[in-house]
N, C-alpha and C positions, 0 to 999 in steps of 0.2 A: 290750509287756507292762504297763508302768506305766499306758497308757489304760486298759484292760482293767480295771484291776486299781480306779480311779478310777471307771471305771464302774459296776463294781461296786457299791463304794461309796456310791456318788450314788444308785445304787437300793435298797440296803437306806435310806438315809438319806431315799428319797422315801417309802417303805412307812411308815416311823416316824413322820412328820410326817403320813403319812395317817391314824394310828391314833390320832395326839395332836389335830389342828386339823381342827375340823368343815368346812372348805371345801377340802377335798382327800382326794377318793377317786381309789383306783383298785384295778385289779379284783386284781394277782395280781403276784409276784415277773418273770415273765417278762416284762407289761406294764409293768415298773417298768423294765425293764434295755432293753428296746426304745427309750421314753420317752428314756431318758437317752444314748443313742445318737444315734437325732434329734437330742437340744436338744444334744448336742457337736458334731454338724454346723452344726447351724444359728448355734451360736454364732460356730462357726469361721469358716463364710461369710457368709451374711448381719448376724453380731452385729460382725463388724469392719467390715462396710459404716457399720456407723451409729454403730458406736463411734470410727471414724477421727475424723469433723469435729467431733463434742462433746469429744473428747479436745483435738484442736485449739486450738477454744475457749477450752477450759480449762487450755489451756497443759500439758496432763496432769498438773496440781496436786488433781483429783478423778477422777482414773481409779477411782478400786476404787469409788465411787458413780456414775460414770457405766457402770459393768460391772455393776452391779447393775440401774441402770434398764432399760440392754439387756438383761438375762436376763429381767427380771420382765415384759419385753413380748414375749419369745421364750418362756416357757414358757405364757400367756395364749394365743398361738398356736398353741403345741402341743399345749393344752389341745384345740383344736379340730380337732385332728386325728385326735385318737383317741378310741376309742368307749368306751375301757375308763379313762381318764384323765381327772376332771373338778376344773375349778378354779373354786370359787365367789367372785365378788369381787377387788379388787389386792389386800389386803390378804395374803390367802392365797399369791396368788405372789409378793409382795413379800419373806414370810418365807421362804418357798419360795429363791428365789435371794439372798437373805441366808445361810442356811445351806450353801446348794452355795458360795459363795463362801471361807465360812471354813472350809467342810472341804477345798476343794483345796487353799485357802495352808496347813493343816495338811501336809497329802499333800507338797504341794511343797514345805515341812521337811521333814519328816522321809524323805523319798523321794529 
């Protein structure tokens, strides 16, 4: 229920960010909650693939930026998956997975 519910969120939250920054369109609420479905998959499996050895690395003293570099190159991918979801630039999805990040440590306060 709580993913669901986080889902959600992430896609009102991708819709908002499309309506405010010129490098992120997408077509429609449903496209947004699909998107966000995807990119929790993908972060799950392939973003812990690549987040294990840089966390590593880093002794996990920059995990919440090394979680961010992995989103901002998982949603650039998922950019290109969908016909209805486009990401112009890193920048864009850089801010893109900067704000999914502080809204889930929200979420996961108060939740």
């Amino acid at each position: 229920m709580i993913f669901i519910l986080k889902v959600l969120i992430d896609a009102a939250l991708l819709l908002i960010l499309a309506a405010i920054l010129p490098g992120i369109s997408i077509k429609n609420y449903g496209n947004a909650v699909f998107v966000m479905v995807v990119l929790a998959i993908l972060n799950a499996t392939v973003g812990f693939l690549l987040r294990l050895p840089l966390n590593l690395i880093t002794l996990g003293l920059l995990s919440f930026f090394v979680r961010i570099f992995v989103s901002t190159i998982l949603i650039k991918f998922a950019a290109n998956l969908f016909k209805g979801f486009t990401i112009r630039g890193w920048a864009a999805a850089f801010i893109l997975a900067f704000a999914i990040a502080v809204t889930g440590m929200a979420l996961d306060y108060l939740l």
